[in-house]
Each structure stands twice: as structure tokens, then as C-alpha cells.
Kinemage of the C-alpha trace (Angstrom):
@kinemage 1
@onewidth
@group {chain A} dominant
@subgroup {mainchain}
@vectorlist {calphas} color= white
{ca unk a 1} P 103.018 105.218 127.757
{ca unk a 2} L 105.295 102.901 129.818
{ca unk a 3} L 109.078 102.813 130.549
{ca unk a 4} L 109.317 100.225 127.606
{ca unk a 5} L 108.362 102.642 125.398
{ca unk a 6} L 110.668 105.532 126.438
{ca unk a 7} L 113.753 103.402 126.502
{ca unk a 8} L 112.386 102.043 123.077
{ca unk a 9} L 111.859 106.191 121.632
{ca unk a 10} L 114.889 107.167 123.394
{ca unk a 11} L 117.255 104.761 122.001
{ca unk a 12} L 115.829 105.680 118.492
{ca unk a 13} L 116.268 109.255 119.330
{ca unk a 14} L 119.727 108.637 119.709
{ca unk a 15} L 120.636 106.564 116.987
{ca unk a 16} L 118.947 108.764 114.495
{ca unk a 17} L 118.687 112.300 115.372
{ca unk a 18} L 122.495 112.974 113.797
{ca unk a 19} L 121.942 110.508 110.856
{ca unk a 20} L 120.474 111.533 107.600
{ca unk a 21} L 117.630 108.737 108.103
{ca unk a 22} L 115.016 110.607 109.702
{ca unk a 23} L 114.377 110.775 113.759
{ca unk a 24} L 111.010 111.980 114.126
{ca unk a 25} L 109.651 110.005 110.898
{ca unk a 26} L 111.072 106.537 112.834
{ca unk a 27} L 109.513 108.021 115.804
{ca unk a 28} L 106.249 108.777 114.170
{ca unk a 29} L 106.193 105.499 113.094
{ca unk a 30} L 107.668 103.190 116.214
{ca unk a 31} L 104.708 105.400 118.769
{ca unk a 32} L 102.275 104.332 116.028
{ca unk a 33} L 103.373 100.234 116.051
{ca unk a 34} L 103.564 100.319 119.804
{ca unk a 35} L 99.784 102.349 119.834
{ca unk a 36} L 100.844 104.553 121.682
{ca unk a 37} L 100.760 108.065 119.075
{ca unk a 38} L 97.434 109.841 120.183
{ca unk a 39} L 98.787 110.437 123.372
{ca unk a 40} L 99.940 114.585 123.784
{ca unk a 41} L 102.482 113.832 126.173
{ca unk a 42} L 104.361 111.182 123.937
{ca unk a 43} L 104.468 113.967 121.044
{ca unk a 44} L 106.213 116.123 123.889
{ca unk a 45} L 108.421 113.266 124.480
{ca unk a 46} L 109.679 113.114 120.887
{ca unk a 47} L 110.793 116.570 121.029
{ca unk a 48} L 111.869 116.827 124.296
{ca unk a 49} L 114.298 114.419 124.202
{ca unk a 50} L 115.978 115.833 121.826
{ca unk a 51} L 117.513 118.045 124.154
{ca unk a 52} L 119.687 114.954 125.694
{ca unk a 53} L 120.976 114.535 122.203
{ca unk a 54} L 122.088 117.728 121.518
{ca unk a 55} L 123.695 117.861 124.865
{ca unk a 56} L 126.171 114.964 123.235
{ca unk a 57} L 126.659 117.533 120.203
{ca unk a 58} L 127.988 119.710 123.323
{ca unk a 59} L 130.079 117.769 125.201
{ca unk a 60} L 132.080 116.237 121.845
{ca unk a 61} L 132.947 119.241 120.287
{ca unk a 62} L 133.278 121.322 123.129
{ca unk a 63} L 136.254 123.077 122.519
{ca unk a 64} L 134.430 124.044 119.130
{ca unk a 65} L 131.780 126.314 120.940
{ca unk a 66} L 134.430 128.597 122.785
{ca unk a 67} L 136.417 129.276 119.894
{ca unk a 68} L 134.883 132.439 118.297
{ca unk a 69} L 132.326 134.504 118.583
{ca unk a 70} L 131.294 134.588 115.185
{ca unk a 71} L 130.818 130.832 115.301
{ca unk a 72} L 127.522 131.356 117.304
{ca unk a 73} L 126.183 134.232 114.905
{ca unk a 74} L 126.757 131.713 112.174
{ca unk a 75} L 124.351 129.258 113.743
{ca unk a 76} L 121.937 131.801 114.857
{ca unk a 77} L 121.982 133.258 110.758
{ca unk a 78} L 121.740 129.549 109.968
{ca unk a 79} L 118.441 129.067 112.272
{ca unk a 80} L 116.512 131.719 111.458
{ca unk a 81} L 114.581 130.199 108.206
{ca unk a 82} L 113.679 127.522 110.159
{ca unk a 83} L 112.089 130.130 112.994
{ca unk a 84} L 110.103 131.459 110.705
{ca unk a 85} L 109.278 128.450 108.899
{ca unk a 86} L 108.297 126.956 112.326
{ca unk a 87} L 105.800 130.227 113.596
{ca unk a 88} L 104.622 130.899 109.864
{ca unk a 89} L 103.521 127.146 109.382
{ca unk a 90} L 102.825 125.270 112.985
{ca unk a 91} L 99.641 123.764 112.203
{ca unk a 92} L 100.223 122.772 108.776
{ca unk a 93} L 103.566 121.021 110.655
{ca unk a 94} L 101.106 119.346 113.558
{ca unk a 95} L 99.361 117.714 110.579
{ca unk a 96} L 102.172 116.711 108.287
{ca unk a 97} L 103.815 115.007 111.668
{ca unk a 98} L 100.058 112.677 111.419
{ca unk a 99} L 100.510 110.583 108.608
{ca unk a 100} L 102.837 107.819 108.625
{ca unk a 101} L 102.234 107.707 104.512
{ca unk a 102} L 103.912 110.853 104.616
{ca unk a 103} L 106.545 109.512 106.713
{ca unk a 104} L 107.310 106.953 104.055
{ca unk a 105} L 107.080 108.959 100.722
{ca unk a 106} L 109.859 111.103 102.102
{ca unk a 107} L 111.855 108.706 103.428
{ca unk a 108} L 111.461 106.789 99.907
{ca unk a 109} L 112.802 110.489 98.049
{ca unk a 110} L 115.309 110.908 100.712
{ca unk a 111} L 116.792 107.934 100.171
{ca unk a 112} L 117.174 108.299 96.389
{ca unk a 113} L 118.973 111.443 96.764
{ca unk a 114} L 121.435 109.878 99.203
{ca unk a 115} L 122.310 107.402 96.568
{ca unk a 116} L 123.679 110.478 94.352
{ca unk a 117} L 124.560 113.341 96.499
{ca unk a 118} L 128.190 112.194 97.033
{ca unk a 119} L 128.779 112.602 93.255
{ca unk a 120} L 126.575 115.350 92.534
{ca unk a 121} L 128.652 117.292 95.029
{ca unk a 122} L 132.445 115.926 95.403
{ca unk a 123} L 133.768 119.254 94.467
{ca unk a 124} L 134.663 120.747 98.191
{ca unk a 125} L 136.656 123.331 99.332
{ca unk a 126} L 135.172 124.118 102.520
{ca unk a 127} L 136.936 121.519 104.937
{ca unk a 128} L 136.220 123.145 108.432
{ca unk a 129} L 133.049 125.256 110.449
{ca unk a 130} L 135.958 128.462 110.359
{ca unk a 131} L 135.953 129.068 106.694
{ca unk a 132} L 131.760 128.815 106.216
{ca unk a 133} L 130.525 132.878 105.854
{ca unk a 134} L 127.483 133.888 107.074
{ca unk a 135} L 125.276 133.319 103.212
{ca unk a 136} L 126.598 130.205 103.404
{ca unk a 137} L 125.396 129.174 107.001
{ca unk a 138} L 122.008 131.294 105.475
{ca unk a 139} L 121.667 129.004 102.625
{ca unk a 140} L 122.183 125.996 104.684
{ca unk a 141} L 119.540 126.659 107.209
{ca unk a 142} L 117.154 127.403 104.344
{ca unk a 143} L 118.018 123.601 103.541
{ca unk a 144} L 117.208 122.942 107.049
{ca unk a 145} L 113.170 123.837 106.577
{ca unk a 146} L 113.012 120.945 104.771
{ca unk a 147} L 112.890 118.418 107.488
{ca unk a 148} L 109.549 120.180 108.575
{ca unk a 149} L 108.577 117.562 106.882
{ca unk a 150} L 108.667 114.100 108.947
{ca unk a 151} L 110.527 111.532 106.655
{ca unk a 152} L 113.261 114.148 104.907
{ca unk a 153} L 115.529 114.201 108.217
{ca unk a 154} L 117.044 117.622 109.474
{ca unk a 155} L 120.453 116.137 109.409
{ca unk a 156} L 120.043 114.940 105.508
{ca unk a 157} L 118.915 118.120 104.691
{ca unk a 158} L 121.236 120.131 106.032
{ca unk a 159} L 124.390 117.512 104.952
{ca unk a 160} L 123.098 117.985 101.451
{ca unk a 161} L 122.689 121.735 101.907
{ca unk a 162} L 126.407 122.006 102.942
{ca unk a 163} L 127.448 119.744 100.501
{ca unk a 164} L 125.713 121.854 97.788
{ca unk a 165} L 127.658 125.061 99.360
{ca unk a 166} L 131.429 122.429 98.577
{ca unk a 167} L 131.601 121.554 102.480
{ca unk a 168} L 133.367 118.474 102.445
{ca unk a 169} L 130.932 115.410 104.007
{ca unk a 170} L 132.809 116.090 107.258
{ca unk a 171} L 132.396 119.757 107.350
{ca unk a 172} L 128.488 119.471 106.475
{ca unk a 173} L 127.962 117.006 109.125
{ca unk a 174} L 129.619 118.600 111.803
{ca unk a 175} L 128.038 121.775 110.819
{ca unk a 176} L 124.756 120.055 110.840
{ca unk a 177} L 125.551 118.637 114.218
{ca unk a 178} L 126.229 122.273 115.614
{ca unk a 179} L 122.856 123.873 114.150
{ca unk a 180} L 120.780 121.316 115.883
{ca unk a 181} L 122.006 122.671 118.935
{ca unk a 182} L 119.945 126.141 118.978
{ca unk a 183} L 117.554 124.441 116.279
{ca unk a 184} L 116.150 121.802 118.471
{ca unk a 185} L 116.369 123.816 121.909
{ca unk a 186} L 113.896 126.255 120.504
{ca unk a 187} L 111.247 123.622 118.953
{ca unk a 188} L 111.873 121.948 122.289
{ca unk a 189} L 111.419 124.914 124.679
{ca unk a 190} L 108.262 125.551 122.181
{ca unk a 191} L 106.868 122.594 122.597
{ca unk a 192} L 106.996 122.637 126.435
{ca unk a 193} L 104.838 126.215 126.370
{ca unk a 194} L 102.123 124.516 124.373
{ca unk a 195} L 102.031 121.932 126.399
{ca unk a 196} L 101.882 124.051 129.068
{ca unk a 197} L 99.112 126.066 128.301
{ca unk a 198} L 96.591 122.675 127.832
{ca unk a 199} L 97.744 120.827 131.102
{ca unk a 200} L 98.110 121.773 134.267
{ca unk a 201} L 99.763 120.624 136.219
{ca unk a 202} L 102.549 120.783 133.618
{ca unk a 203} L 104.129 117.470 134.551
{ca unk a 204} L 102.935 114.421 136.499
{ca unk a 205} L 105.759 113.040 138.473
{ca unk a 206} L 105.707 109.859 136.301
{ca unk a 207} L 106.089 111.894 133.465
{ca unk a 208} L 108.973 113.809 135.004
{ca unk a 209} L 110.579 110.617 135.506
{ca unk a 210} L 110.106 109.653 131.903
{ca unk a 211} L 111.001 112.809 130.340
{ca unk a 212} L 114.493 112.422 132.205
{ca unk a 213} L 115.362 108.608 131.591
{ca unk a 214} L 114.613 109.540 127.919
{ca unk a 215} L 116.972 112.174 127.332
{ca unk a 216} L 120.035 110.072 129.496
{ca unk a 217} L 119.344 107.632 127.291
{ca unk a 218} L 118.992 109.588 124.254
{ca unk a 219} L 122.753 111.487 125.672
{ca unk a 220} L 124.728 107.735 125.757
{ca unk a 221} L 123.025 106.646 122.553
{ca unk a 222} L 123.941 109.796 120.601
{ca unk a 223} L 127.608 109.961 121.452
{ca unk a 224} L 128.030 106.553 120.521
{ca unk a 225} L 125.854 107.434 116.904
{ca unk a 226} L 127.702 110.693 116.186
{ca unk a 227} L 131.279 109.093 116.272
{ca unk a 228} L 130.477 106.353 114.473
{ca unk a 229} L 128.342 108.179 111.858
{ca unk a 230} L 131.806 110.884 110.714
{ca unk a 231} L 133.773 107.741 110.862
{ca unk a 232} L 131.674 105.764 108.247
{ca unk a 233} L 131.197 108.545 106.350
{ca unk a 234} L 134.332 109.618 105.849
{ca unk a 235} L 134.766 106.123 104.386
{ca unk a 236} L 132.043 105.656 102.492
{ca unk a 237} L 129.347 108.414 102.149
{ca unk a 238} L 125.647 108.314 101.985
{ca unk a 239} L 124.729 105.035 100.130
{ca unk a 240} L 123.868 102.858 102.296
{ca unk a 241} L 121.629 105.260 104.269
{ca unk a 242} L 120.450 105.824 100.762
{ca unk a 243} L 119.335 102.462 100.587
{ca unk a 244} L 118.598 101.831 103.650
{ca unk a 245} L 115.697 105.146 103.382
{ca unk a 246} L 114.584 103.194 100.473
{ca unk a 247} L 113.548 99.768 102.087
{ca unk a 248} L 112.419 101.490 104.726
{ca unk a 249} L 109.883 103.263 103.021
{ca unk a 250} L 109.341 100.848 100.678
{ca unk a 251} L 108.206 98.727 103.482
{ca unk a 252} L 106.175 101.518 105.374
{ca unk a 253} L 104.549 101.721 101.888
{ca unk a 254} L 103.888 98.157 101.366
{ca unk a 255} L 102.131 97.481 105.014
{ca unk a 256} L 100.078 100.163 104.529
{ca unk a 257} L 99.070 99.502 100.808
{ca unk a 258} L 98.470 96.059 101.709
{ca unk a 259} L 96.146 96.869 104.416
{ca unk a 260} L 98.198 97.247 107.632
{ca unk a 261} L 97.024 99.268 109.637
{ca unk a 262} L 99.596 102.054 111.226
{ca unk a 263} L 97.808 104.118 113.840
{ca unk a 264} L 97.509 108.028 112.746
{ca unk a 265} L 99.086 110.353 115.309
């Protein structure tokens, strides 16, 4: 792994990890083009720099996390199926993230349902984080175990599972955007202690260094992605990252059908 490739993950960390389009499955498949995907400490990378994205979750909406109490026992209610999904089923996760086949098949499905979520659900009355109860934040981070999965994209699933529960596409993306926070600092923080117990020292100073340009990178990127993403979609919903999942897979699908080889993680 060089510096080309972290600014190259980094950037698509940012861009994607609030988008319904999938970060890890672009991830999965960018490490594989650039041959880089056996490598342990460039899985650790993909998660790790998560953590400068949700930092940007953080600093837009901080006002939002010192308003109530009960707003963090919502997200920790909304978490916990995806804590148990996470210790339950770790290994069968480690192999799902190897295939960049699977990668494309979900992004493929993903994208279909995009195409029709806005009118399956366009009956809202849920406009704000304040009037989502605690079953509702439940059934929403149910939603969430989906993206266990690399392709089906933690922020889809969760959109669509707020959308289900008549958030408006606002509402379910900002409340998507807020249970990434403690979502993604545990998977992180759990990634680091396997690491951990396989490599000693735990980092090299180069991979320090990397580990840190990612997630500034991954920060600017992000803010840039998350305004921009509520403003479209406030405009003009999920189609086009709909389609967009589609020809995306389609393409994934295609290479590797007609004998392309994409490394395996």
C-alpha cells in the first residue's frame, strides 16, 4: 500500500460512506483493481477511516447531539441489532467482505429498490430525529444489519428502513447519518483489537501516517458529500443512485463474467 492508494480509498470513503451506493463494496472493489486487497492492514484501513467520516456527521449537526438525552438512547436502541449481528456472525462477515461477485449482485438489487422506494414509501409523517420513539429507532437498526453485506450500503438500508417507518427522505437520512456515529466507532474500535492481537507492534510508523492522512481526507470529503447528498435528495430522491447501483453492478458483473479478473480479498 502506497500514499496513492490511501488518498484514492479515502476520497471514496468520503464520497460514499453517507450515500446509499455502498462504501465498503466500492472499496472492496477499488483495493482489488489497484491489487492491493490481501493486504490485513488495508482491510484495517477501510474501517478505520471511517472514523474521519463520522467525525463530519459530528461537527455538522452538532447542535443535534446536545439536545436531549433521549436522542443518544435512541441511537444506542437503534445499534444494538447490528452488535449482535456483528459478534453472532464475524466470520461469515470476513468472508462475505471476499468476493467482489457479491459486491456486485447487491449493488445490482440495491439499485432496483432505489428506483421504487420513493413511491413505495411517500406517505411520511415523521419529519424530524425528535418525534422517532424508541421501536422505531429498533426497527430501523434491524434495517441496518443488512449492509453486513458488502454491496447493500448501511446508509441505503437504513434510508429505506426509515422511510418504511413514514420518515420523510430527510428525516431517514439524517437519522442514518447519526447511527453511523456509534455504529461505525464500534466496528472500528473492533477492528483495531483484532488487529492488534496478530501484529505487534500494532502500527508501523508508515502506517500511522497513513491511517491519519486517510481519515483527514475522508473528514473534508464527507462534509462536502453529506451536504450535497440532503440537498439532491430533497429534490429528487433515490433514482439516480438507483441507476447508478445498477450500471455499476452491471459492469462489476460483466468484467467478471467475461473473464476479468478482480483480485479476491
Amino acid at each position: 500500500m502506497n500514499i496513492i492508494h490511501v488518498i484514492v480509498l479515502a476520497i471514496i470513503e468520503g464520497l460514499t460512506e453517507f450515500l446509499p451506493v455502498s462504501s465498503t463494496g466500492h472499496m472492496v472493489i477499488a483495493s482489488s483493481l489497484m491489487g492491493i486487497g490481501k493486504d490485513d492492514f488495508v482491510k484495517l484501513f477501510e474501517v478505520v477511516i471511517q472514523l474521519g467520516a463520522i467525525l463530519s456527521v459530528v461537527v455538522l449537526y452538532f447542535k443535534r447531539f446536545f439536545r436531549s438525552i433521549g436522542f443518544y438512547f435512541k441511537l444506542v436502541v437503534g445499534v444494538i441489532p447490528a452488535v449482535i449481528v456483528g459478534v453472532l456472525f464475524k466470520k461469515h462477515i470476513d468472508q462475505f467482505l471476499e468476493s467482489p461477485l457479491i459486491v456486485a449482485f447487491s449493488l445490482l438489487i440495491g439499485g432496483v429498490v432505489l428506483l421504487f422506494v420513493d413511491k413505495w414509501f411517500n406517505k411520511t409523517t415523521v419529519k424530524e430525529e425528535a418525534q422517532i420513539n424508541y421501536p422505531t429507532a429498533l426497527k430501523i437498526g434491524i434495517f441496518q444489519c443488512l449492509a453486513v453485506i458488502p454491496g447493500v450500503s448501511r446508509s441505503a438500508a437504513t434510508i429505506v428502513g426509515g422511510m418504511s417507518q413514514k420518515l420523510t427522505r430527510t428525516a431517514a437520512a439524517e437519522f442514518s447519518f447519526f447511527l453511523a456515529v456509534p455504529t461505525m466507532l464500534g466496528a472500528t474500535l473492533k477492528e483495531i483489537w483484532d488487529f492488534h492481537k496478530t501484529h505487534t507492534p500494532l502500527f508501523t510508523g508508515e502506517q500511522l501516517k497513513f491511517l491519519v492522512i486517510g481519515n483527514i481526507i475522508a473528514f473534508i470529503v464527507a462534509m462536502l458529500a453529506i451536504k450535497s447528498f440532503i440537498t439532491f435528495l430533497e429534490r429528487k430522491g433515490f433514482r439516480l443512485f438507483g441507476w447508478y447501483r445498477i450500471v455499476v453492478g452491471a459492469v462489476i458483473i460483466g468484467l467478471i463474467l467475461s473473464g476479468h479478473t478482480l483480485e479476491i480479498l
